[in-house]
C-alpha positions in Angstrom: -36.7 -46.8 -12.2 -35.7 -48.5 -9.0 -36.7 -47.1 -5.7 -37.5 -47.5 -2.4 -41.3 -47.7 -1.2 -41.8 -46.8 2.9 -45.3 -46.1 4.1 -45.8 -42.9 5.9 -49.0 -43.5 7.7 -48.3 -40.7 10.2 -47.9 -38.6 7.3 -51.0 -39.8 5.5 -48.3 -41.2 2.2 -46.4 -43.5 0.5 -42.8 -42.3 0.4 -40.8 -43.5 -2.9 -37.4 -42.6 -3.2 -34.7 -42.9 -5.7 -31.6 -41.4 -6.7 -31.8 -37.9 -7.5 -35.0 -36.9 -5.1 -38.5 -38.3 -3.3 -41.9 -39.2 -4.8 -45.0 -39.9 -3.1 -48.3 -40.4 -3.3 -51.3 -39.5 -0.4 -53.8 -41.4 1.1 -56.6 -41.8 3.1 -56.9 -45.3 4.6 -59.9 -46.8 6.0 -60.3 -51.0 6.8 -60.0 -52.7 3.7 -60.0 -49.5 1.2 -57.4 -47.0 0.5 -57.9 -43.5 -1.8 -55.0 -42.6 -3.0 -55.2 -39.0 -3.5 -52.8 -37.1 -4.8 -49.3 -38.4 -6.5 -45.8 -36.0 -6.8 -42.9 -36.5 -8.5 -40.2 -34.0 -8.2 -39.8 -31.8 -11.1 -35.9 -33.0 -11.7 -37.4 -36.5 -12.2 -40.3 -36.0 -14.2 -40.3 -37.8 -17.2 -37.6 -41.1 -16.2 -40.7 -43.2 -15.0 -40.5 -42.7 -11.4 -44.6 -41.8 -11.4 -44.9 -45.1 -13.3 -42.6 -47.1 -10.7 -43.8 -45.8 -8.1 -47.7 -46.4 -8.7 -47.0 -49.8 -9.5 -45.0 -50.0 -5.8 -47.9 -48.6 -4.3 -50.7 -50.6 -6.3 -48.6 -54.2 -5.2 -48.7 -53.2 -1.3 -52.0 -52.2 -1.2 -52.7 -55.9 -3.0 -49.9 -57.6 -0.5 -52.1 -56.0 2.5 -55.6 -56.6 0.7 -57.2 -53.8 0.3 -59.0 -52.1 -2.4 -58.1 -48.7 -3.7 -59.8 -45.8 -4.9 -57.9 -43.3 -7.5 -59.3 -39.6 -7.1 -55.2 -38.9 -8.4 -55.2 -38.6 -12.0 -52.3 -39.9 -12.4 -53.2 -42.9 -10.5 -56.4 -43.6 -12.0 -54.4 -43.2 -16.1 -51.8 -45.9 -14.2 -54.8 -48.0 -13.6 -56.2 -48.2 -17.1 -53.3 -49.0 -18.8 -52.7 -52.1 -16.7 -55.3 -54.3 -16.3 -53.0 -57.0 -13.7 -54.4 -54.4 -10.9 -58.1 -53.6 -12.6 -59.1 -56.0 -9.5 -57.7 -53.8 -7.1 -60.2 -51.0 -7.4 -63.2 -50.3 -5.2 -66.6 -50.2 -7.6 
């Protein structure tokens, strides 16, 4: 699902928004390494692949900026396994 991606830093989150509602996904940034903490999708929207879309939105700015990320979101980190093109993204 197509959406929009606007970093929140103020806010401490990635903002994703589509039709129908807003997704994000918290973070705590430090030089070089992001956690991403915690990822919600609207109940309404669970289910049409926003989570999925909007991990993978996430996961390519962190890589466009060059950082590493550390998943303590479950969702996240289950995002992560299944797609090995952003295995180098994450902080050992």
């Amino acid at each position: 699902m197509d959406g929009t991606l606007e970093d929140r830093p103020e806010a401490g989150r990635y903002e994703y928004r589509v039709a129908g509602g807003l997704a994000y996904v918290t973070y705590e940034r430090r030089p070089g390494l992001t956690t991403l903490c915690y990822a919600k999708v609207p109940d309404e929207l669970a289910g049409a692949g926003v989570g999925s879309a909007m991990a993978r939105a996430v996961l390519e700015e962190e890589r466009r900026r060059g950082n590493r990320v550390r998943p303590t979101c479950g969702f996240i980190a289950a995002f992560l396994a299944r797609h090995p093109e952003f295995h180098d993204l994450e902080a050992q």
